[in-house]
N, C-alpha and C positions, 0 to 999 in steps of 0.2 A: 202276093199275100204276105202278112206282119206275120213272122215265127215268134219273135221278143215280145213281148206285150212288160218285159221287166221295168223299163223306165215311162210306162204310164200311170196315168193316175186316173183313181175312179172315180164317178163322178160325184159322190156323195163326199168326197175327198174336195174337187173343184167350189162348191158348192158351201164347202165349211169355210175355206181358203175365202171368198166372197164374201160370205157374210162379215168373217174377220174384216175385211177392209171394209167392208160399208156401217158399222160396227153397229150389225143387227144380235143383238144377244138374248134368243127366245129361242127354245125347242123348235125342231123341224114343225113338230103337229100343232104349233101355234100361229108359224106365218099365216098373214093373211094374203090375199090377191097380192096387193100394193108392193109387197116386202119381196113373193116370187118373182113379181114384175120387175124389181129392181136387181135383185139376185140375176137375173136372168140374161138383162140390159147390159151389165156390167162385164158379167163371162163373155157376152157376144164379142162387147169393145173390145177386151183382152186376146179374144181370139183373133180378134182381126188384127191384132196388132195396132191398137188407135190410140194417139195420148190420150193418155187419160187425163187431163188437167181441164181442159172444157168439155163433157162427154154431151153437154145437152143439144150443140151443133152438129155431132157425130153420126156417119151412118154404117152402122154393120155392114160387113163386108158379105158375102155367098160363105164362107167359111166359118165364122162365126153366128151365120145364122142357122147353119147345120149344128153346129154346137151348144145352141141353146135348146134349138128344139130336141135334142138327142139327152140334154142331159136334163131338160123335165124332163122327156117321158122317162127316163130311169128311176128319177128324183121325186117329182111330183107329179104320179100319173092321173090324179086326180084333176090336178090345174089342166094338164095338156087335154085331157078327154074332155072335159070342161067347157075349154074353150077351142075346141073341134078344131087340133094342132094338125093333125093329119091330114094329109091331100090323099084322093081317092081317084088314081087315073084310069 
């Protein structure tokens, strides 16, 4: 188990950081679908560790798709419920 939590970041934090580089510049409560969708694409790639210079060839990795899905639902629980993110085993 993680005792430190001091050098992470939250995810409303990851998510600003994204849009900065996709240089979406609109309130949270303005994105639409499209913009989460792209916000979303982009953390995965970076989580996976993937150039990012071609990202449309690219596929998420298992660890960054945990990290997408983890930081809508913190982010935008609306989009994740939305579009029934959740597995039910």
């Amino acid at each position: 188990m993680i005792d430190d939590l001091s050098d992470w970041m939250p995810a409303a934090e990851i998510v600003r950081l994204a849009m900065f580089d996709l240089d979406i510049d609109k309130p949270k409560e303005e994105l639409v679908d499209a913009d989460i969708r792209a916000i979303m694409r982009y953390i995965g790639l970076w989580a996976s560790g993937i150039d990012l210079a071609d990202p449309a060839d690219q596929i998420i990795g298992l660890f960054g798709v945990g990290i997408m899905l983890t930081v809508t639902l913190l982010v935008f629980p609306e989009y994740y419920e939305r579009y029934q993110l959740s597995q039910v085993n």
